[in-house]
Each structure stands twice: as structure tokens, then as C-alpha cells.
PDB file of N, CA, C and O in Angstrom:
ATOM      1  N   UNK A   1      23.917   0.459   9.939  1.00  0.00           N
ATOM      2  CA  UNK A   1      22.949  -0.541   9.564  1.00  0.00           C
ATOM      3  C   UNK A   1      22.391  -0.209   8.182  1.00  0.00           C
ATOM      4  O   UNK A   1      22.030   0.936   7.910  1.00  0.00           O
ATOM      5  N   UNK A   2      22.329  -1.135   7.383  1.00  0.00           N
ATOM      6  CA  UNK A   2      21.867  -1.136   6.304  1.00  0.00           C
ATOM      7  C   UNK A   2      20.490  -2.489   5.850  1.00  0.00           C
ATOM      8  O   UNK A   2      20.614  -3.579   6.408  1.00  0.00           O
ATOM      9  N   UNK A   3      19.608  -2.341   5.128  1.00  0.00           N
ATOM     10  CA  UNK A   3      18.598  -3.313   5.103  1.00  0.00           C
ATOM     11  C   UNK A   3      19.794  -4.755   4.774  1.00  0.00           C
ATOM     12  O   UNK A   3      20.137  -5.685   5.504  1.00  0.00           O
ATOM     13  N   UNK A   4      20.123  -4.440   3.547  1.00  0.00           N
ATOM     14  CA  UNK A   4      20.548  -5.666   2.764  1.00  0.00           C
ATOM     15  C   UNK A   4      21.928  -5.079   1.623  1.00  0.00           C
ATOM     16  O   UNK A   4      21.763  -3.999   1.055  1.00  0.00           O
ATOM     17  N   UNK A   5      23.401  -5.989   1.346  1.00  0.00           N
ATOM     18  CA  UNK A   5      24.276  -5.464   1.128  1.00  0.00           C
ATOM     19  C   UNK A   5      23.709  -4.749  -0.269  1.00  0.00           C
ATOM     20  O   UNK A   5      22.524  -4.696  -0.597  1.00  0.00           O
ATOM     21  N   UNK A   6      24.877  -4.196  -1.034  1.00  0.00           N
ATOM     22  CA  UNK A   6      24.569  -3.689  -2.652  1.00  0.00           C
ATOM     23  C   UNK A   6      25.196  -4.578  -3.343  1.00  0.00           C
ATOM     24  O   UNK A   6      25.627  -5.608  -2.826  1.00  0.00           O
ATOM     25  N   UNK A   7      25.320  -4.308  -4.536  1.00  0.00           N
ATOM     26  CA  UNK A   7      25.589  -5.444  -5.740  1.00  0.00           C
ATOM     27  C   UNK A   7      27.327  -5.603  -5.686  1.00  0.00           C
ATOM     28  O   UNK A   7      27.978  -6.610  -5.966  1.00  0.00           O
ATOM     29  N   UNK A   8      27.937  -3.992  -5.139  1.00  0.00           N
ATOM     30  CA  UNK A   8      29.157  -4.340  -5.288  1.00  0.00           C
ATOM     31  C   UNK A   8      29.652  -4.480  -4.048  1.00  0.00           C
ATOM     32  O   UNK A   8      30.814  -4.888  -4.028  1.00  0.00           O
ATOM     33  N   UNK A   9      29.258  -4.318  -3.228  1.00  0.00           N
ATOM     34  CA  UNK A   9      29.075  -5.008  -1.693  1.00  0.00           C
ATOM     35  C   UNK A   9      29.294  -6.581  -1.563  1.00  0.00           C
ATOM     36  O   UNK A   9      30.060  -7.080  -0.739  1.00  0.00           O
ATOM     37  N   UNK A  10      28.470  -7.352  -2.544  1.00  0.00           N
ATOM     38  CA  UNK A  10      28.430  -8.778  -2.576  1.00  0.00           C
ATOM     39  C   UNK A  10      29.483  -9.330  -3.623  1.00  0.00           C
ATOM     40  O   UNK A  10      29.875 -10.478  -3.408  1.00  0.00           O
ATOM     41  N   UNK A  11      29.968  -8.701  -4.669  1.00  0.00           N
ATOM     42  CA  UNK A  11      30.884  -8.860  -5.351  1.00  0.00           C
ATOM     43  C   UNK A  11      32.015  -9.024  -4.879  1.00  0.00           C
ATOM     44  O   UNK A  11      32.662 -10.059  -5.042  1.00  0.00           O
ATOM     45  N   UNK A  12      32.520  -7.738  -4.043  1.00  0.00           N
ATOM     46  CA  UNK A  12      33.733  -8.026  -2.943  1.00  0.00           C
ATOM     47  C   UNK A  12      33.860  -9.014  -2.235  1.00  0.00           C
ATOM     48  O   UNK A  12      34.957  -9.489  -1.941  1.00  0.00           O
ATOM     49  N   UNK A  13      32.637  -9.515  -1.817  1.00  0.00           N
ATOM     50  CA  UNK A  13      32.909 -10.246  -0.551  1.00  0.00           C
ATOM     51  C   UNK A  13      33.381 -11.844  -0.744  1.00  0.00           C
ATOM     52  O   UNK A  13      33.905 -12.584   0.089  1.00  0.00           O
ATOM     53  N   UNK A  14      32.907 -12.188  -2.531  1.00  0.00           N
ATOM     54  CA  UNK A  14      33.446 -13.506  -2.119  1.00  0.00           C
ATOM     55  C   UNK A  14      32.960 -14.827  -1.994  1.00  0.00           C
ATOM     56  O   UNK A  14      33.472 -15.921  -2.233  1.00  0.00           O
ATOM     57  N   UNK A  15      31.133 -14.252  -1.287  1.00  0.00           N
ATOM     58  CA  UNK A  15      30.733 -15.171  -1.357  1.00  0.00           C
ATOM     59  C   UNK A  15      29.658 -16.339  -2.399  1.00  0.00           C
ATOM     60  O   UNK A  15      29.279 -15.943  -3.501  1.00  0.00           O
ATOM     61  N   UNK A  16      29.357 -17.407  -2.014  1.00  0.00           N
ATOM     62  CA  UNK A  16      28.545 -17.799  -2.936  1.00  0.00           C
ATOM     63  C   UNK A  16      27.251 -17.352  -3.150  1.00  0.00           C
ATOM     64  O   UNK A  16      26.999 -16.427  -2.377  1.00  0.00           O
ATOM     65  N   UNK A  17      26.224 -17.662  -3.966  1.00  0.00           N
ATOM     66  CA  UNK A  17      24.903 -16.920  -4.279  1.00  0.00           C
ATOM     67  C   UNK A  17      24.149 -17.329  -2.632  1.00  0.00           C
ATOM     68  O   UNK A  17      23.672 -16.478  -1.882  1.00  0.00           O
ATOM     69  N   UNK A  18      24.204 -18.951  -2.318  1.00  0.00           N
ATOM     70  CA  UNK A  18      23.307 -18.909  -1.421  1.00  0.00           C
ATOM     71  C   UNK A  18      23.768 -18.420   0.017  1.00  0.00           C
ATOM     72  O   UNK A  18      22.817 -18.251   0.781  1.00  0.00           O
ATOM     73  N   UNK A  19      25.148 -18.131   0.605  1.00  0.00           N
ATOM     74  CA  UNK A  19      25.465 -17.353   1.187  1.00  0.00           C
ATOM     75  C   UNK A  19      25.080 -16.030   1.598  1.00  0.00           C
ATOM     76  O   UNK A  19      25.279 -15.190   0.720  1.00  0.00           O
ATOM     77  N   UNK A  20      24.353 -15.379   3.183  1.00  0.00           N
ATOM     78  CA  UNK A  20      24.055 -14.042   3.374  1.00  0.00           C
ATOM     79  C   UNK A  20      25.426 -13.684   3.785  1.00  0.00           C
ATOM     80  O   UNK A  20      26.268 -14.248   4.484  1.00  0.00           O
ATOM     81  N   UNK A  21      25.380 -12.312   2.983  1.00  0.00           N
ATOM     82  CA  UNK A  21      26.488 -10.841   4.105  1.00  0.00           C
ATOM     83  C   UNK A  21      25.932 -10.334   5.211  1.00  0.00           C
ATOM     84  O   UNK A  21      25.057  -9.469   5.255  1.00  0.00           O
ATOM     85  N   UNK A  22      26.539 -10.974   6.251  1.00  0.00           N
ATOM     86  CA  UNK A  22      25.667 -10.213   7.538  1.00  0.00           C
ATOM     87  C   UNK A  22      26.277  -8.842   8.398  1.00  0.00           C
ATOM     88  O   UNK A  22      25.744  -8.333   9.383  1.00  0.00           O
ATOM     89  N   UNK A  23      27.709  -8.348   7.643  1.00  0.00           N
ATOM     90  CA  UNK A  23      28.072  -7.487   7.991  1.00  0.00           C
ATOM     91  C   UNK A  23      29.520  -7.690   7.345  1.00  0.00           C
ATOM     92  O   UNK A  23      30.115  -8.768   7.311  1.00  0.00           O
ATOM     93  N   UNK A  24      29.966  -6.533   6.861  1.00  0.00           N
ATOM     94  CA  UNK A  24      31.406  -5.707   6.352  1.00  0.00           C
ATOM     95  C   UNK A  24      31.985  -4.869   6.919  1.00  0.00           C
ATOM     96  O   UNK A  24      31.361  -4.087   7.636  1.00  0.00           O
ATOM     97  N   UNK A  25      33.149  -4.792   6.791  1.00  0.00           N
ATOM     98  CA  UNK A  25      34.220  -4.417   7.361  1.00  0.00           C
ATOM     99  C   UNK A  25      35.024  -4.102   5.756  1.00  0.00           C
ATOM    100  O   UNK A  25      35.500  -4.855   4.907  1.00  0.00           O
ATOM    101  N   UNK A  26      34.855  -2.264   5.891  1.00  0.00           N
ATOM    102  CA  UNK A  26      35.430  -1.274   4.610  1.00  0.00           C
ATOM    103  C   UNK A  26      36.852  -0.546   5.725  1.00  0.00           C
ATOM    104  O   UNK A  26      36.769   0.206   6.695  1.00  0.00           O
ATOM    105  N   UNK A  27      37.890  -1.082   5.149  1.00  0.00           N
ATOM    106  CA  UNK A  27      38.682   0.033   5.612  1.00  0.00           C
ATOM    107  C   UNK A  27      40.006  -0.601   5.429  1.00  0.00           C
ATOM    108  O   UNK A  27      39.915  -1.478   4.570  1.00  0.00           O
ATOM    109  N   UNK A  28      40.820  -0.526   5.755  1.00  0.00           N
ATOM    110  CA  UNK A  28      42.936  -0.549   5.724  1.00  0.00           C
ATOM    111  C   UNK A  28      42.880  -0.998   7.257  1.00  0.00           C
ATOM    112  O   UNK A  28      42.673  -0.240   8.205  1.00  0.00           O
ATOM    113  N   UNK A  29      43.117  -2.457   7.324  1.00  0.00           N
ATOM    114  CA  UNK A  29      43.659  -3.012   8.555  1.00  0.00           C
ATOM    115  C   UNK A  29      44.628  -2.522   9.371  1.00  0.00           C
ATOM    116  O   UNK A  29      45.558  -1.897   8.861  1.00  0.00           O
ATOM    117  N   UNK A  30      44.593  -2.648  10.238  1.00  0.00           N
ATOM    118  CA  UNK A  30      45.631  -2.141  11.372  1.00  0.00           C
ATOM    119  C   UNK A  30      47.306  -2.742  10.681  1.00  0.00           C
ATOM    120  O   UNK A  30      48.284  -2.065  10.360  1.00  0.00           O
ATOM    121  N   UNK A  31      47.145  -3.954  10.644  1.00  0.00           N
ATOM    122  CA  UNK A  31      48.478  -4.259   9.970  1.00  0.00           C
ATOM    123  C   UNK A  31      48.678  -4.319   8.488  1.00  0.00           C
ATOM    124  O   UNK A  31      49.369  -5.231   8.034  1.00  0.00           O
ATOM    125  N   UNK A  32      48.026  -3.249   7.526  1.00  0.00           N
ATOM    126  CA  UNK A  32      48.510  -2.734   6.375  1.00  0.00           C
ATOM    127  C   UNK A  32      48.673  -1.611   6.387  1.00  0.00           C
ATOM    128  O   UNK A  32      48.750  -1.186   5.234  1.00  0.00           O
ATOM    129  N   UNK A  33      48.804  -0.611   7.363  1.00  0.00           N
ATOM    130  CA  UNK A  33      48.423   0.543   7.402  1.00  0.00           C
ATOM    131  C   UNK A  33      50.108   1.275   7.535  1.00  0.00           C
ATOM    132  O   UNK A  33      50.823   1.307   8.537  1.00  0.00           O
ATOM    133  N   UNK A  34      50.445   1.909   5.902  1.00  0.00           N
ATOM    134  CA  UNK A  34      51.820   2.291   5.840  1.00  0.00           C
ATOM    135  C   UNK A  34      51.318   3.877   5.237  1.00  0.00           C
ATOM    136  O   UNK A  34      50.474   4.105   4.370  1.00  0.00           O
ATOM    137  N   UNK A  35      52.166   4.872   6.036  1.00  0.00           N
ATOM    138  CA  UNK A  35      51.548   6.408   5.195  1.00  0.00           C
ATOM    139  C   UNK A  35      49.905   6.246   5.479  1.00  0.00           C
ATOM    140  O   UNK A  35      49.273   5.810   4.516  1.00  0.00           O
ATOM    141  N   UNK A  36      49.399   6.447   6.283  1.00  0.00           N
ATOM    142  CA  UNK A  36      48.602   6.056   6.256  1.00  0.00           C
ATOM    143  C   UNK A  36      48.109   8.024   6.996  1.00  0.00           C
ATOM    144  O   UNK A  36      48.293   8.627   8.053  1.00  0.00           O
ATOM    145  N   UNK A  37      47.375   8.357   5.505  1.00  0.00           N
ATOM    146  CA  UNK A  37      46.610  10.010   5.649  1.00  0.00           C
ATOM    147  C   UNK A  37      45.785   9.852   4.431  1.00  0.00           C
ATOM    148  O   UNK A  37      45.784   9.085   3.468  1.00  0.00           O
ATOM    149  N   UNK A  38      44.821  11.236   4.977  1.00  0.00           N
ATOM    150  CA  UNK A  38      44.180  11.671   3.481  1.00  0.00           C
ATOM    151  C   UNK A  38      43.159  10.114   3.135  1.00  0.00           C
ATOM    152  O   UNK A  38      42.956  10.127   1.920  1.00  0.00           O
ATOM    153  N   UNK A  39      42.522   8.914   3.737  1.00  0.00           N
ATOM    154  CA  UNK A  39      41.743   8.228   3.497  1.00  0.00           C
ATOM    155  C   UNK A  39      40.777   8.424   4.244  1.00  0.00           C
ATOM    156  O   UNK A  39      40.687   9.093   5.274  1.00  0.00           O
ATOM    157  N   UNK A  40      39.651   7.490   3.397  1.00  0.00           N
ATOM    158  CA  UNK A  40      37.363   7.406   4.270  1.00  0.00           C
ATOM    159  C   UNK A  40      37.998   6.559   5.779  1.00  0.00           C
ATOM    160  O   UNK A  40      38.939   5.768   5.830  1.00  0.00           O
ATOM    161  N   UNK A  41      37.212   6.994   6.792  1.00  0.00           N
ATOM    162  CA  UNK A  41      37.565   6.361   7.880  1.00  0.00           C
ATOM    163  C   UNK A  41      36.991   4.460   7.215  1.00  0.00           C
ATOM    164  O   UNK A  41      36.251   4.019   6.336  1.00  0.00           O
ATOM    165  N   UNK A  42      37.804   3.952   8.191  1.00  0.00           N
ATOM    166  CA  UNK A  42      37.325   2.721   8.488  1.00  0.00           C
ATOM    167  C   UNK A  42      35.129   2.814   8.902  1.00  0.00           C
ATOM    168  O   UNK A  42      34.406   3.504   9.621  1.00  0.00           O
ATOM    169  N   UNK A  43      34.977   1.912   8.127  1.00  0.00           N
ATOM    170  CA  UNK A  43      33.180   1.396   8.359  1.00  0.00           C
ATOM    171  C   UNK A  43      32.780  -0.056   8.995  1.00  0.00           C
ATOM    172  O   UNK A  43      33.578  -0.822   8.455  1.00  0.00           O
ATOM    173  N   UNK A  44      32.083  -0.700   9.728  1.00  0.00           N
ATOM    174  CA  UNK A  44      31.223  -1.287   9.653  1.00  0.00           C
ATOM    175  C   UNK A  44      30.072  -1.437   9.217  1.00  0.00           C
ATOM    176  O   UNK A  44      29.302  -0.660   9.781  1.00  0.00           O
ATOM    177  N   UNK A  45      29.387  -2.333   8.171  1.00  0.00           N
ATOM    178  CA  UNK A  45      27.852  -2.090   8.053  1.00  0.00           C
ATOM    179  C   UNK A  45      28.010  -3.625   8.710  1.00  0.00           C
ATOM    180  O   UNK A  45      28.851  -4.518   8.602  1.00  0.00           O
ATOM    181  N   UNK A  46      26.633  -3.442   9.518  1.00  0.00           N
ATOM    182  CA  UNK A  46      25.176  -4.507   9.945  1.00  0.00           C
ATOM    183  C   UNK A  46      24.615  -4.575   8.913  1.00  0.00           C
ATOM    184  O   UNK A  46      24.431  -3.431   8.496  1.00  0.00           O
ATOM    185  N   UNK A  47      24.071  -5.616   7.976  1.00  0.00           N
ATOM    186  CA  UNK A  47      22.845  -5.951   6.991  1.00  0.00           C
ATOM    187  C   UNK A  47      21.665  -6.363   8.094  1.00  0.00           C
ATOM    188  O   UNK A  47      21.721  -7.518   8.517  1.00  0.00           O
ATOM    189  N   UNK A  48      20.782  -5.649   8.504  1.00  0.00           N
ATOM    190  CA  UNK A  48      19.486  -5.958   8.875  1.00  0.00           C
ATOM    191  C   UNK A  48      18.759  -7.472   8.785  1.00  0.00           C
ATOM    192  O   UNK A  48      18.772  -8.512   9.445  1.00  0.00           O
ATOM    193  N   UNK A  49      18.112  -6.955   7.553  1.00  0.00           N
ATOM    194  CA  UNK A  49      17.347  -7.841   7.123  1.00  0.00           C
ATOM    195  C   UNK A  49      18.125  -9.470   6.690  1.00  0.00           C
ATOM    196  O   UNK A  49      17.416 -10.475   6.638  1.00  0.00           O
ATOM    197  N   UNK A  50      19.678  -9.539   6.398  1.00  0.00           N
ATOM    198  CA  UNK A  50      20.098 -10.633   6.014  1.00  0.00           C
ATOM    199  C   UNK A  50      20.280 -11.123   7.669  1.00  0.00           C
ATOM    200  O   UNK A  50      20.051 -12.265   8.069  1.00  0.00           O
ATOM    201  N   UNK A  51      20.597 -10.346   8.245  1.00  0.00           N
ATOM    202  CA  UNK A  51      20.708 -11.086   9.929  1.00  0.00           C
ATOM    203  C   UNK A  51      19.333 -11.555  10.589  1.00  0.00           C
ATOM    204  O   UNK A  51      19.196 -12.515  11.348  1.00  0.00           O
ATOM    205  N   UNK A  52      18.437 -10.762  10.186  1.00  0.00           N
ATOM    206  CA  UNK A  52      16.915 -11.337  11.062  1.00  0.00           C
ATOM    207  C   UNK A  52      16.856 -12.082  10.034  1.00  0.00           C
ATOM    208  O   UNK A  52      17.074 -13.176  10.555  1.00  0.00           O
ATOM    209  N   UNK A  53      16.661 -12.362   8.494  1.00  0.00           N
ATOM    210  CA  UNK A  53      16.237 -13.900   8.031  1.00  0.00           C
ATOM    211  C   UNK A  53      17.066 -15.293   8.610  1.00  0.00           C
ATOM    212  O   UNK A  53      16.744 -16.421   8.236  1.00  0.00           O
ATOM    213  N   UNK A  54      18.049 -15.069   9.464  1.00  0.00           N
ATOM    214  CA  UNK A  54      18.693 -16.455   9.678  1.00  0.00           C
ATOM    215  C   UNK A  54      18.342 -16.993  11.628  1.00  0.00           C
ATOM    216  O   UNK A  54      18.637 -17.980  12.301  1.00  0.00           O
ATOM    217  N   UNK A  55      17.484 -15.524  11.926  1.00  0.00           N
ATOM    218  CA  UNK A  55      17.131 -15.826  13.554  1.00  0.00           C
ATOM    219  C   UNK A  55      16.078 -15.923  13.580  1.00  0.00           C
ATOM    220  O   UNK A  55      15.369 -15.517  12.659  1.00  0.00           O
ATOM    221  N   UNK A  56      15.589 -16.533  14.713  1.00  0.00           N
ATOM    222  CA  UNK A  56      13.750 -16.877  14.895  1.00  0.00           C
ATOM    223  C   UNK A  56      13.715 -15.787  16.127  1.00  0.00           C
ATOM    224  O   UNK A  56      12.769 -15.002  16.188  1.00  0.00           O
ATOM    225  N   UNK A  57      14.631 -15.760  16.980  1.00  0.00           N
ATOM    226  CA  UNK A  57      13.875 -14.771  17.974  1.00  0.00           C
ATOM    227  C   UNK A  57      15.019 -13.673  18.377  1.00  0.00           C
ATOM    228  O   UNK A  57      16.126 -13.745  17.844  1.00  0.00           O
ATOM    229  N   UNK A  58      14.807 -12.954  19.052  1.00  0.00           N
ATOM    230  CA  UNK A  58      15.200 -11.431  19.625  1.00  0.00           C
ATOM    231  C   UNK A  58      16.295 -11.993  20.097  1.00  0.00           C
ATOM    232  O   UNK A  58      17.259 -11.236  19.981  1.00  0.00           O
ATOM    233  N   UNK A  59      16.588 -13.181  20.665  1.00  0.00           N
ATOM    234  CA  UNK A  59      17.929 -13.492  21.581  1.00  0.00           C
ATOM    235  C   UNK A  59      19.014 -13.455  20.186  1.00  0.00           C
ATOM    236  O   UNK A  59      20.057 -12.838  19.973  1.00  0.00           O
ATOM    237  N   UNK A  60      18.128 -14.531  19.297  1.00  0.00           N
ATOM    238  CA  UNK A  60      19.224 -14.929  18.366  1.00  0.00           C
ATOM    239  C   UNK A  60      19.446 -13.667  17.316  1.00  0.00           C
ATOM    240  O   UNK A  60      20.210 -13.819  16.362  1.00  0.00           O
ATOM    241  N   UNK A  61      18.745 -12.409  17.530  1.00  0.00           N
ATOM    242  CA  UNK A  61      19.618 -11.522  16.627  1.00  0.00           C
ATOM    243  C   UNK A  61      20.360 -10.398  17.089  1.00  0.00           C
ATOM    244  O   UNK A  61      20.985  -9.460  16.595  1.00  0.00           O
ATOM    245  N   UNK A  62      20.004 -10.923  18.447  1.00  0.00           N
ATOM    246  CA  UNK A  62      21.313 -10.181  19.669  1.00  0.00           C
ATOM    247  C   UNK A  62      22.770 -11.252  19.101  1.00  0.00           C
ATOM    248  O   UNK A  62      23.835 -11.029  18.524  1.00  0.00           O
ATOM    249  N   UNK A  63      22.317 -12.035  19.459  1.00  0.00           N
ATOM    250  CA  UNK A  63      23.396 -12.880  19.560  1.00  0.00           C
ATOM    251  C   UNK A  63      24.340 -12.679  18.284  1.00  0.00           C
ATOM    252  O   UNK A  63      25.547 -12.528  18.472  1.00  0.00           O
ATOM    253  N   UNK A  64      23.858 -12.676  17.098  1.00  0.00           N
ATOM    254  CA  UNK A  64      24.261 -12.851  15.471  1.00  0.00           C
ATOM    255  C   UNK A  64      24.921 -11.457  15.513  1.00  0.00           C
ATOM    256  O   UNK A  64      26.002 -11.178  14.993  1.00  0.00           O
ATOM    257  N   UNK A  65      23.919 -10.413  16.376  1.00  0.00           N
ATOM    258  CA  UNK A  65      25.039  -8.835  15.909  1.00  0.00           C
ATOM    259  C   UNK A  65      26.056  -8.907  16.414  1.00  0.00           C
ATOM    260  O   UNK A  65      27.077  -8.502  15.859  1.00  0.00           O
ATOM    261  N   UNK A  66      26.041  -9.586  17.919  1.00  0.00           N
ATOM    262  CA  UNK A  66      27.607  -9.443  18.721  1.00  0.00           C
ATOM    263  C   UNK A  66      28.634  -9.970  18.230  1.00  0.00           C
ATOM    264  O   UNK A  66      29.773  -9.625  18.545  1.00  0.00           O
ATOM    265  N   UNK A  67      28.258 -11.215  17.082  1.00  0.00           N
ATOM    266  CA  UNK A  67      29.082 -11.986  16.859  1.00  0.00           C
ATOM    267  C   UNK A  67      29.547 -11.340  14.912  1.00  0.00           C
ATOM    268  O   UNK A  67      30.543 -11.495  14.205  1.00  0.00           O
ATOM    269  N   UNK A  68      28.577 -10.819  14.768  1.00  0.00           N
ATOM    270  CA  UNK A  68      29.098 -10.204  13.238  1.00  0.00           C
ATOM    271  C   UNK A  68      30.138  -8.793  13.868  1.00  0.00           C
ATOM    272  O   UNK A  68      31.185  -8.484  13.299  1.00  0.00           O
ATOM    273  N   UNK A  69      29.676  -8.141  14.972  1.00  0.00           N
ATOM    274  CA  UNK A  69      30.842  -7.130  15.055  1.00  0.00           C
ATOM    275  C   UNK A  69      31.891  -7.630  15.670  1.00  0.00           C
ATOM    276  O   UNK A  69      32.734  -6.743  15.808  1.00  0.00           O
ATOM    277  N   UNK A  70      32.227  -8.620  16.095  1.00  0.00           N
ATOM    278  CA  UNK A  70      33.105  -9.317  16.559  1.00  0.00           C
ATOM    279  C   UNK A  70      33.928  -9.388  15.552  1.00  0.00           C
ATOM    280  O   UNK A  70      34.855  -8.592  15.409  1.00  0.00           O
ATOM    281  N   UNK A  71      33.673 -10.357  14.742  1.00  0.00           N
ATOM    282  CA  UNK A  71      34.311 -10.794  13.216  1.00  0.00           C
ATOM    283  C   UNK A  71      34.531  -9.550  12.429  1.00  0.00           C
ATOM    284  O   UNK A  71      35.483  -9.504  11.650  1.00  0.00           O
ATOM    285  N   UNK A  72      33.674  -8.472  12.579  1.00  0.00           N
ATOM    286  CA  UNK A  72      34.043  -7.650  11.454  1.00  0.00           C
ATOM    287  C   UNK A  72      35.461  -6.354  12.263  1.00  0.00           C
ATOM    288  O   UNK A  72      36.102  -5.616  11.514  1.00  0.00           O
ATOM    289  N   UNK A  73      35.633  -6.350  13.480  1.00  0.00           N
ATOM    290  CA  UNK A  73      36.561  -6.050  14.465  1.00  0.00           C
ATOM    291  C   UNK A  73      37.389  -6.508  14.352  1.00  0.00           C
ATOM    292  O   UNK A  73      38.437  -5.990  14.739  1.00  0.00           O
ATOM    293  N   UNK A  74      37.352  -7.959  13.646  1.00  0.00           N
ATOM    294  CA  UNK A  74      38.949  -8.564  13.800  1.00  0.00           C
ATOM    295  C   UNK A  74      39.274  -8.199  12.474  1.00  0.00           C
ATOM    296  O   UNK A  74      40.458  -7.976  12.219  1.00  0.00           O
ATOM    297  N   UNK A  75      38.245  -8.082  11.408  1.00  0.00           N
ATOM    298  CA  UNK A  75      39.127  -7.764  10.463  1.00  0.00           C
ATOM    299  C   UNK A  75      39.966  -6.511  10.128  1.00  0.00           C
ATOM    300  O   UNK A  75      40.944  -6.241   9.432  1.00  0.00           O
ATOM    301  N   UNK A  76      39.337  -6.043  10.740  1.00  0.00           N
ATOM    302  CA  UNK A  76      39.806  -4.191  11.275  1.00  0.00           C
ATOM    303  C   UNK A  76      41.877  -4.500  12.190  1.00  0.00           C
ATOM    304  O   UNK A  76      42.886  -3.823  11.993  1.00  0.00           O
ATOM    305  N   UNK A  77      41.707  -5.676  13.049  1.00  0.00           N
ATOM    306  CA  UNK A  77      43.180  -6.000  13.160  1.00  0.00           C
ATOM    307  C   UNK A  77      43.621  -6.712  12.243  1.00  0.00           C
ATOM    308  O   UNK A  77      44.809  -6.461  12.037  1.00  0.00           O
ATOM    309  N   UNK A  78      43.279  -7.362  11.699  1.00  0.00           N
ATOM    310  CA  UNK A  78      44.333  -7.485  10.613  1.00  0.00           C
ATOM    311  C   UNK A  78      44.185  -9.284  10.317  1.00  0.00           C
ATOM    312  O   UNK A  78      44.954  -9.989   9.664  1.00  0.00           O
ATOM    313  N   UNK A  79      42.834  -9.718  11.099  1.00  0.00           N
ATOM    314  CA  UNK A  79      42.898 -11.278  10.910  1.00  0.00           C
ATOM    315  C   UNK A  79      41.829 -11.374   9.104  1.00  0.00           C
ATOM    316  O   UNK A  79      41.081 -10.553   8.574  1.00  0.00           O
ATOM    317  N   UNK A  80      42.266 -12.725   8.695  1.00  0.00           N
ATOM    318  CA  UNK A  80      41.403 -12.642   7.372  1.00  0.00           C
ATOM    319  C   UNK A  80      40.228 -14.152   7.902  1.00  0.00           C
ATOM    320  O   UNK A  80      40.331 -14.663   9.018  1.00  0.00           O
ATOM    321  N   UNK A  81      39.547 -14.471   7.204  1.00  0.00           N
ATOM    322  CA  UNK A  81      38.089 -15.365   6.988  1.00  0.00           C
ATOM    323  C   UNK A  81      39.298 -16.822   7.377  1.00  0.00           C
ATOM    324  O   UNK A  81      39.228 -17.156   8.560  1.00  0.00           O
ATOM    325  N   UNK A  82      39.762 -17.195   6.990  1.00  0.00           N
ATOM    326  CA  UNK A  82      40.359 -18.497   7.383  1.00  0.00           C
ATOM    327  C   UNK A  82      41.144 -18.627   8.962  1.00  0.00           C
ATOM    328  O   UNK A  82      41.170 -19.676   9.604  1.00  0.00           O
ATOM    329  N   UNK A  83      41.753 -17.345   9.408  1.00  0.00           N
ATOM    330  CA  UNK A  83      42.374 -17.247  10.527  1.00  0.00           C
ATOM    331  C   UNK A  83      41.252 -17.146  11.491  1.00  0.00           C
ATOM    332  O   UNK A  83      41.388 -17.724  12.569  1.00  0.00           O
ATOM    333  N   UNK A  84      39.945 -16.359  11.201  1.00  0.00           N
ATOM    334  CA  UNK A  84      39.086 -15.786  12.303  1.00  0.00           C
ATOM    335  C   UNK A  84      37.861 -17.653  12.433  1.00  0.00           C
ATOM    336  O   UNK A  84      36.970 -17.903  13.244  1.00  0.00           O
ATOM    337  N   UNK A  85      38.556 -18.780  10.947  1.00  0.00           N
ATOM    338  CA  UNK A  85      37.451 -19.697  11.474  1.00  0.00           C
ATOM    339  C   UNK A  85      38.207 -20.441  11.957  1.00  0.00           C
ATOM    340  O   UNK A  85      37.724 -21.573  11.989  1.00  0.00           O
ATOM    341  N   UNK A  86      39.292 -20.376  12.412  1.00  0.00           N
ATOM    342  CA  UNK A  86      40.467 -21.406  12.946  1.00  0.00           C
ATOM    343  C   UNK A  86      40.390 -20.983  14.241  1.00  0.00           C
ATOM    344  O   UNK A  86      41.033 -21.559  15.119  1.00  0.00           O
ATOM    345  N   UNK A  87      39.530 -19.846  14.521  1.00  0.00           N
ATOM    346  CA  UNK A  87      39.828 -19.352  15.884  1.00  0.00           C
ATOM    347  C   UNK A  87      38.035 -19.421  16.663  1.00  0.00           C
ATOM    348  O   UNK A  87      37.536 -19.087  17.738  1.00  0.00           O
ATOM    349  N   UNK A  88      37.539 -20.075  15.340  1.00  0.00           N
ATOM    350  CA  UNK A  88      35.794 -19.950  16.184  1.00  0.00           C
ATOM    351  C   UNK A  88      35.412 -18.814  15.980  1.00  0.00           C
ATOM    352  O   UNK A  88      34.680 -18.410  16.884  1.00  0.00           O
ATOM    353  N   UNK A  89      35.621 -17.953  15.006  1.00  0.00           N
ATOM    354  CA  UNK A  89      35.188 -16.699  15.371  1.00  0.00           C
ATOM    355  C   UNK A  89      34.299 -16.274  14.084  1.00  0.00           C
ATOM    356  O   UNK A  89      33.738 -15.179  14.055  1.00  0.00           O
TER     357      UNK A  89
END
């Protein structure tokens, strides 16, 4: 968990200004993974504070974490942002 992403955190990601990062996924997907030694383990960060500004109550930032580690899990297999919204996810 982290409060809120960093500058090159948000750079990577892609998105637009008014867009929050509510969680990343740092690491070599399951299906790129060739020779694969000697690298930082795979990470998840939670952004805190960008996830409680988009919930009003305790359910909904249960709900928002299960569903950001969800998404950030799949990217860990190997799905990208267009496959994981074709799938609801």
C-alpha cells in the first residue's frame, strides 16, 4: 500500500490526467517470462488514498480493493487493459 502513485508510476501507466491509479502491477508476466533469473520479484501496489477518493463507504473500498487485486493478478498472467475490459474485469 502506498498513499498515492509517483510521477513515474503515472507516466507508465498510460493514463489520462483525470484518470486515478488505483493499483499496479510491476513485474514480467507469466507469459513473457523466458530465462527468467537474477530479477526484483513481481509487486503489487494498492494506492490508498486514490481508492478511498472514488468510495463513500467501507463496503465500497472493500469492494474497489478486491477488484483492483483482481485486475492487477491478471496482469501478473499475462492478460493486458483491453482483454481484462472485454472480460468485465
Amino acid at each position: 500500500m502506498e498513499d498515492w502513485p509517483t510521477k513515474d508510476q503515472l507516466i507508465g501507466s498510460g493514463l489520462d490526467e483525470d484518470e486515478l491509479l488505483l493499483g499496479l502491477y510491476e513485474g514480467i508476466p507469466l507469459t513473457e517470462r523466458y530465462g527468467y533469473d537474477m530479477v526484483l520479484p513481481d509487486k503489487i501496489t494498492l494506492f490508498q488514498k486514490a481508492i478511498e477518493s472514488i468510495c463513500s463507504t467501507d463496503k465500497d473500498v472493500l469492494r474497489e480493493i478486491r477488484d483492483t487485486i483482481t485486475h492487477e493478478v491478471a496482469h501478473h498472467f499475462g492478460y493486458d487493459d483491453p482483454s481484462l475490459d472485454s472480460l468485465g474485469i
